[in-house]
DSSP file (Angstrom, degrees, kcal/mol; ACC not computed):
  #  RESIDUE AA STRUCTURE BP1 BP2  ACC     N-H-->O    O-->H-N    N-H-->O    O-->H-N    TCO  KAPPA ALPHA  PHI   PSI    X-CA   Y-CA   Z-CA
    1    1 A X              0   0    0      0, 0.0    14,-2.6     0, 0.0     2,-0.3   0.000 360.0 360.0 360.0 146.8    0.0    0.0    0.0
    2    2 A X  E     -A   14   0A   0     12,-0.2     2,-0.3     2,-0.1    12,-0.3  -0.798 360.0-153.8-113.4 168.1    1.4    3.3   -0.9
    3    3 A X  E     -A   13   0A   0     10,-2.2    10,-3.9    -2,-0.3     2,-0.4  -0.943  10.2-158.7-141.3 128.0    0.1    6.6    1.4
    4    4 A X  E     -A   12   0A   0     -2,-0.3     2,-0.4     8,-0.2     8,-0.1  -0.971  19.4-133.0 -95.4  84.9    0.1    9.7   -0.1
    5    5 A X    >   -     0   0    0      6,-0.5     3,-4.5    -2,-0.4     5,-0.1  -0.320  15.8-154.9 -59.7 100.1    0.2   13.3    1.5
    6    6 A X  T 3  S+     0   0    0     -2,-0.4    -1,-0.2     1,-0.3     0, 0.0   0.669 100.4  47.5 -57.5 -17.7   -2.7   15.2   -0.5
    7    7 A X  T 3  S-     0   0    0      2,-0.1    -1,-0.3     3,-0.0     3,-0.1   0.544 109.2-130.7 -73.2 -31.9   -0.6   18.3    0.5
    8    8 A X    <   +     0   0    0     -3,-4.5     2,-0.4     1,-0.2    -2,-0.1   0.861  66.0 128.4  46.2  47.4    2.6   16.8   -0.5
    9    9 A X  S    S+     0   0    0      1,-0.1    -1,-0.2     2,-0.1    -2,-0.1  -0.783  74.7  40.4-108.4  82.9    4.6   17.6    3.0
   10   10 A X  S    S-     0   0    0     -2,-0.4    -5,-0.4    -5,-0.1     3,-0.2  -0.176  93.5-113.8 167.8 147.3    5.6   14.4    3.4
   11   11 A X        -     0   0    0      1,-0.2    -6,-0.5    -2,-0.1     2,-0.2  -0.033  54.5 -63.8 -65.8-175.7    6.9   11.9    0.7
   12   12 A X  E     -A    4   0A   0     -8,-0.1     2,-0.4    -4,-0.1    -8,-0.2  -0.396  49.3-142.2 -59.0 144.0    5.4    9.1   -0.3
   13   13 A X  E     -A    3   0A   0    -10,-3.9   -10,-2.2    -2,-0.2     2,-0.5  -0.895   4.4-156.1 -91.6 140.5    4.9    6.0    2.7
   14   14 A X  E     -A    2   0A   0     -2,-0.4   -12,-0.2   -12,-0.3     2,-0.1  -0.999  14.7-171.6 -81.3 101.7    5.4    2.5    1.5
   15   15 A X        -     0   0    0    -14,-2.6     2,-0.1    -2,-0.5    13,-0.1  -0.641   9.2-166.7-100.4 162.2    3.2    0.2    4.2
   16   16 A X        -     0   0    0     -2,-0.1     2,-0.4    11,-0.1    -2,-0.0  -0.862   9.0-179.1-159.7 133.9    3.8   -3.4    3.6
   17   17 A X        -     0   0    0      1,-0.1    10,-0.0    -2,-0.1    -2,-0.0  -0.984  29.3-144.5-139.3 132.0    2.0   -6.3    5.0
   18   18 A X  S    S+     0   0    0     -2,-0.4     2,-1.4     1,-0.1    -1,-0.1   0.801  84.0  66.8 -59.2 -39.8    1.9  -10.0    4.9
   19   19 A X        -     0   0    0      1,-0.1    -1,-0.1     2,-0.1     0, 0.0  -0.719  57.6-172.4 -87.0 110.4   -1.6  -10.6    5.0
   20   20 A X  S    S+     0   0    0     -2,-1.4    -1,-0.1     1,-0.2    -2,-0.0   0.180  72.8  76.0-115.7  57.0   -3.1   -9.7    2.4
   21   21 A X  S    S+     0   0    0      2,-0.1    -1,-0.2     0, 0.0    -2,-0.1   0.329  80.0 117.7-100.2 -31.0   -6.9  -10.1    3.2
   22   22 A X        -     0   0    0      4,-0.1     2,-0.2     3,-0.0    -5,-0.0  -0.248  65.9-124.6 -43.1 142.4   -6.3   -6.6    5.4
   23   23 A X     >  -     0   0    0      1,-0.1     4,-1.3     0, 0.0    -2,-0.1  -0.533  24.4-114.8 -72.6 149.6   -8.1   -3.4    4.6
   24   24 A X  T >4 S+     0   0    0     -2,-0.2     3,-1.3     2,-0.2     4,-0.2   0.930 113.7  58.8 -30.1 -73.3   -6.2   -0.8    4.0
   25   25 A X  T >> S+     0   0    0      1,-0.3     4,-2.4     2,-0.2     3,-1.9   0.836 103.4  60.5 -53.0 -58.1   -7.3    1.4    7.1
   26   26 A X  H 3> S+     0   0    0      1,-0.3     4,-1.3     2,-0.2    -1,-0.3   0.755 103.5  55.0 -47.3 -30.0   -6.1   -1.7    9.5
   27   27 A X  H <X S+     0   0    0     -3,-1.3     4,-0.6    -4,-1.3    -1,-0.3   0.658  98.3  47.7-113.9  19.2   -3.1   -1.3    8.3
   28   28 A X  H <> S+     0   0    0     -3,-1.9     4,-2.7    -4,-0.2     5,-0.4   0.720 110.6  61.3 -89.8 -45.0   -2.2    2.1    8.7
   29   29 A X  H  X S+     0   0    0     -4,-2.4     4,-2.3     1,-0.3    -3,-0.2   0.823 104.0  47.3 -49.9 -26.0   -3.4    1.5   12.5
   30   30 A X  H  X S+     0   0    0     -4,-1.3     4,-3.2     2,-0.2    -1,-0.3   0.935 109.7  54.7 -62.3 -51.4   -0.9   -1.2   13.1
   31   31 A X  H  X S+     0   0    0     -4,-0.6     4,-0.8     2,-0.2    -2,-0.2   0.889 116.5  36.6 -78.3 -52.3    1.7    1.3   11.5
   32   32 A X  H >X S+     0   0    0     -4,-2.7     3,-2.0     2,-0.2     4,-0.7   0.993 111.8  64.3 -70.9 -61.5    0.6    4.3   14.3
   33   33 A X  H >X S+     0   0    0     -4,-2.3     3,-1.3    -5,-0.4     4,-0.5   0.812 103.8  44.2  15.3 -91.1    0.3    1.6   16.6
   34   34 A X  H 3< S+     0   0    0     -4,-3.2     3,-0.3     1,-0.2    -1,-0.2   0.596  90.2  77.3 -48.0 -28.9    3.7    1.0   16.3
   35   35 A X  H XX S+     0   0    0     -3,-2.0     4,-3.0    -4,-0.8     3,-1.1   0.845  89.3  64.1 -56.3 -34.6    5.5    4.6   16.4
   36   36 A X  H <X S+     0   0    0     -3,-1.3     4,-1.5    -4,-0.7    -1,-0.3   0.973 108.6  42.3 -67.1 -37.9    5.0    4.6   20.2
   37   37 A X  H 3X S+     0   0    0     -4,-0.5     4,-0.9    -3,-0.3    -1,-0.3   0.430 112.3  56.8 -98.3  18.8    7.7    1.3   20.2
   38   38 A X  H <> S+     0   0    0     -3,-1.1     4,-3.9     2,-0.1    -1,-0.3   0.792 106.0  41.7 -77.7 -49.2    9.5    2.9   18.0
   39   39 A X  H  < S+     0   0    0     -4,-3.0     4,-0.4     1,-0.2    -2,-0.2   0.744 110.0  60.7 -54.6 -28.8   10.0    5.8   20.0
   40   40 A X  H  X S+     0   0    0     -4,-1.5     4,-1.8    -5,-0.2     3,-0.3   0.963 111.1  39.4 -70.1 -49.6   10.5    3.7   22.9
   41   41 A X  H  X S+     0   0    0     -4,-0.9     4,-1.6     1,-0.2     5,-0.4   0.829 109.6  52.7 -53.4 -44.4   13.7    2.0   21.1
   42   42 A X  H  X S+     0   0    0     -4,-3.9     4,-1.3     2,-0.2    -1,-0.2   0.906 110.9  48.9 -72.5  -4.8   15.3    4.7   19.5
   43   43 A X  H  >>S+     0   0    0     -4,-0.4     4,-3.3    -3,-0.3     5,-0.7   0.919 116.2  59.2 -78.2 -64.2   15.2    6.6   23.4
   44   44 A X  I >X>S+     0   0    0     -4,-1.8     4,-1.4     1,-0.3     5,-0.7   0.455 109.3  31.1  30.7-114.3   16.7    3.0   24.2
   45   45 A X  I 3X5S+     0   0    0     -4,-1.6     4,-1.0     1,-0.2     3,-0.5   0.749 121.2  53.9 -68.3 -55.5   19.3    2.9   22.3
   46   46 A X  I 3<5S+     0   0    0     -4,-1.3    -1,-0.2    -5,-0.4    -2,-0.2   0.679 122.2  33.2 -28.9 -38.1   20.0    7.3   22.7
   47   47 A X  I <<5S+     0   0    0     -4,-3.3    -1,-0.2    -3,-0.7    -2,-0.2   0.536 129.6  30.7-119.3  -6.3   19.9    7.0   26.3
   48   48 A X  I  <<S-     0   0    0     -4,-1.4    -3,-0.2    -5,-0.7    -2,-0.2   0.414  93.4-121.6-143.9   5.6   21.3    3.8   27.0
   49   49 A X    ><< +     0   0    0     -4,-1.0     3,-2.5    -5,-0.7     2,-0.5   0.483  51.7 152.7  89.7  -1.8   23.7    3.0   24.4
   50   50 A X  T 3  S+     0   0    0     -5,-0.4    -5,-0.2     1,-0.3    -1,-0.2  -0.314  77.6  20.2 -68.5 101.4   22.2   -0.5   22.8
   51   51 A X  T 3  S+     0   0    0     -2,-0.5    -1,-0.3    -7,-0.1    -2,-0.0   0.117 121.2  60.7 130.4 -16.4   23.3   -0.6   19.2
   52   52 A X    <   +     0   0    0     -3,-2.5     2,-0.4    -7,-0.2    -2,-0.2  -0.347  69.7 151.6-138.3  43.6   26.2    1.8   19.5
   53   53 A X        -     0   0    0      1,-0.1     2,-0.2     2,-0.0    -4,-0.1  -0.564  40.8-144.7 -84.0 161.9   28.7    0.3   22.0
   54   54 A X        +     0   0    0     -2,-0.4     2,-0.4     7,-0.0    -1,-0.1  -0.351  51.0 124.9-122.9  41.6   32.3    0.8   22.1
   55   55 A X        -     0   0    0     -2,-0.2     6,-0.0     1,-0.1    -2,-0.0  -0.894  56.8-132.3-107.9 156.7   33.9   -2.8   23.4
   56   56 A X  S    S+     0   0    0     -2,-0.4    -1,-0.1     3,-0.0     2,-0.1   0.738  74.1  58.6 -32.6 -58.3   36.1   -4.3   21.7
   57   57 A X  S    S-     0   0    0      1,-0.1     4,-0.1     0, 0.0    -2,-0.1  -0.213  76.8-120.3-101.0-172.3   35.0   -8.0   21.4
   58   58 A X  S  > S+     0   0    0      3,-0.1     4,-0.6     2,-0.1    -1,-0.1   0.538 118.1  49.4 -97.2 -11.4   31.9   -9.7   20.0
   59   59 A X  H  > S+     0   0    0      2,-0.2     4,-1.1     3,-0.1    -1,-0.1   0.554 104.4  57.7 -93.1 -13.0   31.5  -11.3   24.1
   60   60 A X  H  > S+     0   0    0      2,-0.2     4,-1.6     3,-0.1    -2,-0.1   0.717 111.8  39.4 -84.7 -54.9   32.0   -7.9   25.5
   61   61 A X  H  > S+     0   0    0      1,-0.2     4,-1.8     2,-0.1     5,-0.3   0.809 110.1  64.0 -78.1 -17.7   28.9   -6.7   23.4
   62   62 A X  H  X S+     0   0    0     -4,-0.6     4,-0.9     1,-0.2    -2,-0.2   0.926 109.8  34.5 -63.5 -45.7   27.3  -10.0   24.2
   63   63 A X  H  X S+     0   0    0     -4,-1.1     4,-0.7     1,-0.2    -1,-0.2   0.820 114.0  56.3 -86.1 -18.9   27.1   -9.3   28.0
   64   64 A X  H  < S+     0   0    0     -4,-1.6     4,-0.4     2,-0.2    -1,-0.2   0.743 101.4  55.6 -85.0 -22.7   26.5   -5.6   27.9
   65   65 A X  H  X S+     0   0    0     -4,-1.8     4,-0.8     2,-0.2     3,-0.4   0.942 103.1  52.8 -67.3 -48.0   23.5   -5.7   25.8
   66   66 A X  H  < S+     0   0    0     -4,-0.9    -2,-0.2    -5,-0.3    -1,-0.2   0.734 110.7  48.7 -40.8 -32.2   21.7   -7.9   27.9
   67   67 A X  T  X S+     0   0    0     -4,-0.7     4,-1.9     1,-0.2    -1,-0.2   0.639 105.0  60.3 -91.8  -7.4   22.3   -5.7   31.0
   68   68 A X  H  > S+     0   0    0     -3,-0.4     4,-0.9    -4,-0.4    -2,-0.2   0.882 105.4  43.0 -75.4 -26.4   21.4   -2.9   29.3
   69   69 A X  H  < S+     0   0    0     -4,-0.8     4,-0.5     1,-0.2    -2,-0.1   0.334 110.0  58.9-114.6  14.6   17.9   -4.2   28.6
   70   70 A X  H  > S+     0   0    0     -5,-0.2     4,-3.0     2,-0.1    -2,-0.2   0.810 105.7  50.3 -79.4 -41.7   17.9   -5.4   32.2
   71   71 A X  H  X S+     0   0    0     -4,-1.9     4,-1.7     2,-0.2    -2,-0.2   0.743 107.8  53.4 -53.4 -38.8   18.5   -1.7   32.9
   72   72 A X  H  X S+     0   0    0     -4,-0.9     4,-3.7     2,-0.2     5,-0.3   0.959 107.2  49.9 -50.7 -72.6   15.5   -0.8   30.6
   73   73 A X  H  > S+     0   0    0     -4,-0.5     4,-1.1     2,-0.2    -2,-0.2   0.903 111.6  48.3 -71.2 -29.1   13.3   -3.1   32.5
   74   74 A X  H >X S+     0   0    0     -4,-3.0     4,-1.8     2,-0.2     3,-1.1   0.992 108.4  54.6 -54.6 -52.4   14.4   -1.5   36.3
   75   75 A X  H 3< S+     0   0    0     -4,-1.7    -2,-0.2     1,-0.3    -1,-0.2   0.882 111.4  44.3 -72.2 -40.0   13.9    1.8   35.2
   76   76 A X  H 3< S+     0   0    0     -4,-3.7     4,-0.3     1,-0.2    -1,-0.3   0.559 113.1  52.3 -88.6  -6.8   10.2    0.7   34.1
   77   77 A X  H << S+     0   0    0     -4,-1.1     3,-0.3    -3,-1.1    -2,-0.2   0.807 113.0  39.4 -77.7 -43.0    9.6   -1.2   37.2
   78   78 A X  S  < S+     0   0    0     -4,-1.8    -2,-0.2     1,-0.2    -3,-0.1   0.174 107.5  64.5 -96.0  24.3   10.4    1.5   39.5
   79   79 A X  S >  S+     0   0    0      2,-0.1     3,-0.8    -5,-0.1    -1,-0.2   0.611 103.1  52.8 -99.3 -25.3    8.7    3.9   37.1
   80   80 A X  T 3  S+     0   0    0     -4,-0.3    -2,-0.2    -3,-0.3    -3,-0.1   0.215 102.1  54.3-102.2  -2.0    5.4    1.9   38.0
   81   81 A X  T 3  S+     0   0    0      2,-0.0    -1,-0.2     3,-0.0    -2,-0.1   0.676  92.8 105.7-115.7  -6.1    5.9    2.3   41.7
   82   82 A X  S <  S-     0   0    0     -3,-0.8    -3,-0.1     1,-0.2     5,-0.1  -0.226  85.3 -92.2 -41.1 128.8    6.1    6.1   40.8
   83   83 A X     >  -     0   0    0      1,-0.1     4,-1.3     4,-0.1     5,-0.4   0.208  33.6-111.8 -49.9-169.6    3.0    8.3   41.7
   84   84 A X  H  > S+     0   0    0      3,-0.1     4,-2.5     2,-0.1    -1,-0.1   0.982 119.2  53.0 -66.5 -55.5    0.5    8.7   39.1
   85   85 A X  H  4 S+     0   0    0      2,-0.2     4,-0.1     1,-0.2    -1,-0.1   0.698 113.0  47.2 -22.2 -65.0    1.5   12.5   38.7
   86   86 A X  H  4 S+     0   0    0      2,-0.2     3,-0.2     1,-0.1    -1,-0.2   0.789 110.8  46.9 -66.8 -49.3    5.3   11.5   38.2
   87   87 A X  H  < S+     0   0    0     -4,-1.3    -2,-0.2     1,-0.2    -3,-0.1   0.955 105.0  59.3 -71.9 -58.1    4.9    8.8   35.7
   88   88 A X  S  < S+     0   0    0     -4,-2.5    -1,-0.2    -5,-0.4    -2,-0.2   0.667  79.7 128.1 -58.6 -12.1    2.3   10.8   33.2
   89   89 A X        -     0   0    0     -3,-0.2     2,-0.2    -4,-0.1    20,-0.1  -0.310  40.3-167.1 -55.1 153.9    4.9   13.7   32.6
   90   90 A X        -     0   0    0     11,-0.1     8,-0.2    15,-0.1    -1,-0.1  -0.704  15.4-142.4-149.4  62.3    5.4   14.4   29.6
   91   91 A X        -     0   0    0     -2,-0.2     2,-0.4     1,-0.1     7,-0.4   0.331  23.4-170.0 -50.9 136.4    8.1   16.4   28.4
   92   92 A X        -     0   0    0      5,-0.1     5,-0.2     2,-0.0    -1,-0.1  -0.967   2.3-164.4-143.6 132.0    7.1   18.7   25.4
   93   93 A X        -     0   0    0      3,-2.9     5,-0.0    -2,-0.4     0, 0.0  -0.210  35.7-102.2-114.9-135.7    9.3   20.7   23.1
   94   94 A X  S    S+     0   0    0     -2,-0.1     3,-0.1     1,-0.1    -1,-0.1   0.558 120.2  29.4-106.6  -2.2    8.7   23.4   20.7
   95   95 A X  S    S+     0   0    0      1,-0.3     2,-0.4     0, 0.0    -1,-0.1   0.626 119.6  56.1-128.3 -28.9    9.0   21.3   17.7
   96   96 A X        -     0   0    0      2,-0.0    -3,-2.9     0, 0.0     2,-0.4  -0.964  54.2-179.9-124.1 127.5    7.8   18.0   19.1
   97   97 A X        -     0   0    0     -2,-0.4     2,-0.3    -5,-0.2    -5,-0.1  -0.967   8.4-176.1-115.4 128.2    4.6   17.2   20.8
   98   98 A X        -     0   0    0     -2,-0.4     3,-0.1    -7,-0.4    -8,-0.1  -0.823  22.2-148.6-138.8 156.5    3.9   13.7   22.1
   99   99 A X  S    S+     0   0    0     -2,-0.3     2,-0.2     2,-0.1    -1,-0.1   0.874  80.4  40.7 -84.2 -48.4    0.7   12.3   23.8
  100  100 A X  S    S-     0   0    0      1,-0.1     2,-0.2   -11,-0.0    -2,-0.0  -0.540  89.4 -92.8-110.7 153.1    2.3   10.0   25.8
  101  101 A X        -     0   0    0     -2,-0.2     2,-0.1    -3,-0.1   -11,-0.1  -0.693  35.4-151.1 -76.8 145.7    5.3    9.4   27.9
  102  102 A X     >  -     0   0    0     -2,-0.2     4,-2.0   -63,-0.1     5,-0.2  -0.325  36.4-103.8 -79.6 160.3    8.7    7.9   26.4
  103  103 A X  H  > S+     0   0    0      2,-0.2     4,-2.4     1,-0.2     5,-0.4   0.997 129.6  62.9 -59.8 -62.4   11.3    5.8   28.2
  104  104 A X  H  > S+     0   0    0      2,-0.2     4,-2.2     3,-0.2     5,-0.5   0.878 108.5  41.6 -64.7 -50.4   13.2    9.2   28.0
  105  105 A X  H >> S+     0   0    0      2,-0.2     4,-2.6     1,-0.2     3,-2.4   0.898 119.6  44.7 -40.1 -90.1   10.0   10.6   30.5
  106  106 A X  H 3X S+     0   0    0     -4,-2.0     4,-0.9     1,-0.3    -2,-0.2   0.574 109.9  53.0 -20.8 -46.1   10.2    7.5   32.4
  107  107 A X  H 3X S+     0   0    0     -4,-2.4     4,-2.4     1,-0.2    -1,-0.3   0.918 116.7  40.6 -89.6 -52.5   14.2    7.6   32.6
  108  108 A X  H <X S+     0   0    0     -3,-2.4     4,-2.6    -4,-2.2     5,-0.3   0.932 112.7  53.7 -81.9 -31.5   14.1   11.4   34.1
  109  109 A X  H  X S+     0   0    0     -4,-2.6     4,-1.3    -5,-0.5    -1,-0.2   0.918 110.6  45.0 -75.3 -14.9   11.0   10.9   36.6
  110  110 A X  H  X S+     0   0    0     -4,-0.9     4,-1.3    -5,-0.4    -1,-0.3   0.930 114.9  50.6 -88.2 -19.6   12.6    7.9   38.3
  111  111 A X  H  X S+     0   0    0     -4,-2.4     4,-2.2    34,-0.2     3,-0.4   0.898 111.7  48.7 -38.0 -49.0   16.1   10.3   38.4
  112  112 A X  H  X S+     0   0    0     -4,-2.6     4,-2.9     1,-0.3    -1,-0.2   0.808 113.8  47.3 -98.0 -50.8   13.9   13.0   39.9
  113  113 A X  H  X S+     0   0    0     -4,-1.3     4,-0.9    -5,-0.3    -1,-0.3   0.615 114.3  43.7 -40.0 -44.8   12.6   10.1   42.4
  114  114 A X  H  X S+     0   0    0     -4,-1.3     4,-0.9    -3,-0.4     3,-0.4   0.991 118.3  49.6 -61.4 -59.8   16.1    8.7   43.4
  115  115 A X  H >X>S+     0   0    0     -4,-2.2     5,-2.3     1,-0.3     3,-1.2   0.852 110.0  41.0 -67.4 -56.4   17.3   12.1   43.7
  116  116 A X  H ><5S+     0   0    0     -4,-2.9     3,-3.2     1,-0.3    -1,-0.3   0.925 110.9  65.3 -65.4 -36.0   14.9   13.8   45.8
  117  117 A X  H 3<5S+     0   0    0     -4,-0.9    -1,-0.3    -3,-0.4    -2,-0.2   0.745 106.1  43.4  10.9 -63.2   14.9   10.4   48.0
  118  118 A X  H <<5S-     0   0    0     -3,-1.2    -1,-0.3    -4,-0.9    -2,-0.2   0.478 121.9-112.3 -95.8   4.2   18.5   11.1   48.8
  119  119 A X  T <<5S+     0   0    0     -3,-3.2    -3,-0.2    -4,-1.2    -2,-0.1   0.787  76.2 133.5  74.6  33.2   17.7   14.6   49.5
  120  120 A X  S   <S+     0   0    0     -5,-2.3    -4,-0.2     1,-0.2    -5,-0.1   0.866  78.6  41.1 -82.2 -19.3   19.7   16.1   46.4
  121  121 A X  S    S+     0   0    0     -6,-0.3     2,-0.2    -9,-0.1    -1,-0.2   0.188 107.8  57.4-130.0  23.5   16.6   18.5   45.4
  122  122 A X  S    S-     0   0    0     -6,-0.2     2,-0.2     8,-0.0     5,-0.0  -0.729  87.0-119.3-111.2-179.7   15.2   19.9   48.9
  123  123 A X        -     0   0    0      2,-0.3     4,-0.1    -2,-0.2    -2,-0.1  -0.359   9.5-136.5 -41.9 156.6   17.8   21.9   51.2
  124  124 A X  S    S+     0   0    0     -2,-0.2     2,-0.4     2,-0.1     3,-0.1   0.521  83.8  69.7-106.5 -12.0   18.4   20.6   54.4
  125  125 A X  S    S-     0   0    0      1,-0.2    -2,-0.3     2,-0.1     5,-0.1  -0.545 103.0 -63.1 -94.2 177.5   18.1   23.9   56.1
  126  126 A X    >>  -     0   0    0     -2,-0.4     3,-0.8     1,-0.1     4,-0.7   0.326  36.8-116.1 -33.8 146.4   15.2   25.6   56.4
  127  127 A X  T 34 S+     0   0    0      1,-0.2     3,-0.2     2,-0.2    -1,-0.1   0.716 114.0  63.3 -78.5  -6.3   13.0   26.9   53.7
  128  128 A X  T 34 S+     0   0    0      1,-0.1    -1,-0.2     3,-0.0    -2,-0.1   0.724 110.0  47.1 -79.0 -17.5   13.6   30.8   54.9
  129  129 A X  T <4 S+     0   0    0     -3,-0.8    -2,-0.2     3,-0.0    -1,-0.1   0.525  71.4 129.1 -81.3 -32.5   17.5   30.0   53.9
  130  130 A X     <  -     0   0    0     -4,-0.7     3,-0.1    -3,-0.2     4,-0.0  -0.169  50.3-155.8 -58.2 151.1   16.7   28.5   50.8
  131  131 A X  S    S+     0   0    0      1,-0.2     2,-0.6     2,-0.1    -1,-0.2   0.603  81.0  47.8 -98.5 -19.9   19.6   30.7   48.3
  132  132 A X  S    S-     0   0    0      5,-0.0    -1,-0.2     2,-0.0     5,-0.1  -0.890  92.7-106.8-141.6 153.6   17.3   30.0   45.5
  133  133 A X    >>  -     0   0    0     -2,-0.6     4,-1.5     1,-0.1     3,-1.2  -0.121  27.4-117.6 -72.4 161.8   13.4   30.0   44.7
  134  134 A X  T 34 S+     0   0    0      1,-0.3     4,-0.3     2,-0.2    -1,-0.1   0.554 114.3  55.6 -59.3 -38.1   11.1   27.2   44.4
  135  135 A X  T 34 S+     0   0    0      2,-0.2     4,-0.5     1,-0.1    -1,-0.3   0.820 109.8  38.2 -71.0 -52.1   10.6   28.0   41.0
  136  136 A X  T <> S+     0   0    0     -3,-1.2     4,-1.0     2,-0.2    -2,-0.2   0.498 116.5  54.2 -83.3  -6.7   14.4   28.1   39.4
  137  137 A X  T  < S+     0   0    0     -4,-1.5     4,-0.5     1,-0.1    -2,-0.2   0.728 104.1  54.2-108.9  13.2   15.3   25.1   41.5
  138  138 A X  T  4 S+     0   0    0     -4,-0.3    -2,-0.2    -5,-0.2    -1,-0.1   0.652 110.6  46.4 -54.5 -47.5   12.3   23.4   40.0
  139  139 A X  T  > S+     0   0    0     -4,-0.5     4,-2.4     2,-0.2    -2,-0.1   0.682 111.5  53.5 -73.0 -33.2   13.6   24.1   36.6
  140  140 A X  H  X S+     0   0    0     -4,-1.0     4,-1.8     1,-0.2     5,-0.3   0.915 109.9  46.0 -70.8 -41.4   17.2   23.0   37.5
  141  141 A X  H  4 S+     0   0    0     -4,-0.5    -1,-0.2     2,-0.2    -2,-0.2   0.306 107.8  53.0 -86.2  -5.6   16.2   20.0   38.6
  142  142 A X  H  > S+     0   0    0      2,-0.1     4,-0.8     3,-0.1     5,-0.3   0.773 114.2  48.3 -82.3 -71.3   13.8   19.3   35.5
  143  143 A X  H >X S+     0   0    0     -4,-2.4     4,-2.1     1,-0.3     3,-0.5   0.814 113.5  49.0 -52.9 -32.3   17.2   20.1   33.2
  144  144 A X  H 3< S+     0   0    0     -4,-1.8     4,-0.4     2,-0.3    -1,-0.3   0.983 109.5  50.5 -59.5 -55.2   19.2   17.7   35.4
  145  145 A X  H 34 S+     0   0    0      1,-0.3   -34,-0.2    -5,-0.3    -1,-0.2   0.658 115.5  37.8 -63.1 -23.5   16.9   15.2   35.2
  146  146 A X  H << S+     0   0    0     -4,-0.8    -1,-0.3    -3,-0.5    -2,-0.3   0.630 122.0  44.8-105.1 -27.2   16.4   15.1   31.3
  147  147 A X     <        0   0    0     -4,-2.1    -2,-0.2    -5,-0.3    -1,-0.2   0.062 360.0 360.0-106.2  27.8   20.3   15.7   30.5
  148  148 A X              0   0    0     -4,-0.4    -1,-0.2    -5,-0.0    -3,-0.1   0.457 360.0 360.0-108.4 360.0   22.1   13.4   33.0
């Protein structure tokens, strides 16, 4: 099936399907379907290095991919013990708007979770003390959370 932008801002799509008793329409739904685990792999791989490692051997990559997508699956376990509140942020930029949360969400709200946990993102003195407001160290502590 070919899909065609009646506008022509976007090329042509080539869908491709093995059964071919589908309607059409069913298979574009599979094909959005799918973008969210797409998005989920390519943060994957962006944020946790799976496809682009730097060892040497072919046994080196053998063991480190497998802990990587052990790493994957902690970070989504303890994303799920996360309030409600925490997991459903959603990080939005000026060019990209998403419905849903990404691993890359997921990955900063359990950071933001360790961190305040160990007491990196209150003060310990007093809130009359604090040197900076509630507001910029809210923001610091957002940027931390998506760039570390």
């Amino acid at each position: 099936m070919l899909l065609r932008d009646p506008l022509r801002r976007f090329d042509p799509q080539a869908l491709l399907c093995t059964d071919l008793a589908q309607e059409p329409l069913q298979v574009i739904r599979w094909f959005v379907q799918r973008w969210q685990v797409e998005v989920t792999f390519r943060e994957v791989r962006d944020h946790l290095g799976v496809e682009t490692q730097r060892q040497w051997s072919d046994r080196a990559i053998a063991r480190t991919t497998p802990c990587l997508i052990g790493l994957f699956s902690v970070v989504t376990l303890l994303a799920t013990r996360l309030s409600p509140h925490a997991r459903l942020q959603v990080s939005d930029t000026a060019w990209y708007r998403k419905k849903y949360p990404t691993f890359s969400d997921t990955l900063a709200a359990v950071r933001r979770q360790i961190w305040s946990e160990q007491g990196l993102l209150t003060s310990r003195l007093s809130a009359e003390t604090a040197k900076l407001p509630p507001a910029l160290r809210e923001g610091i502590a957002y940027a931390l959370c998506h760039a570390a």
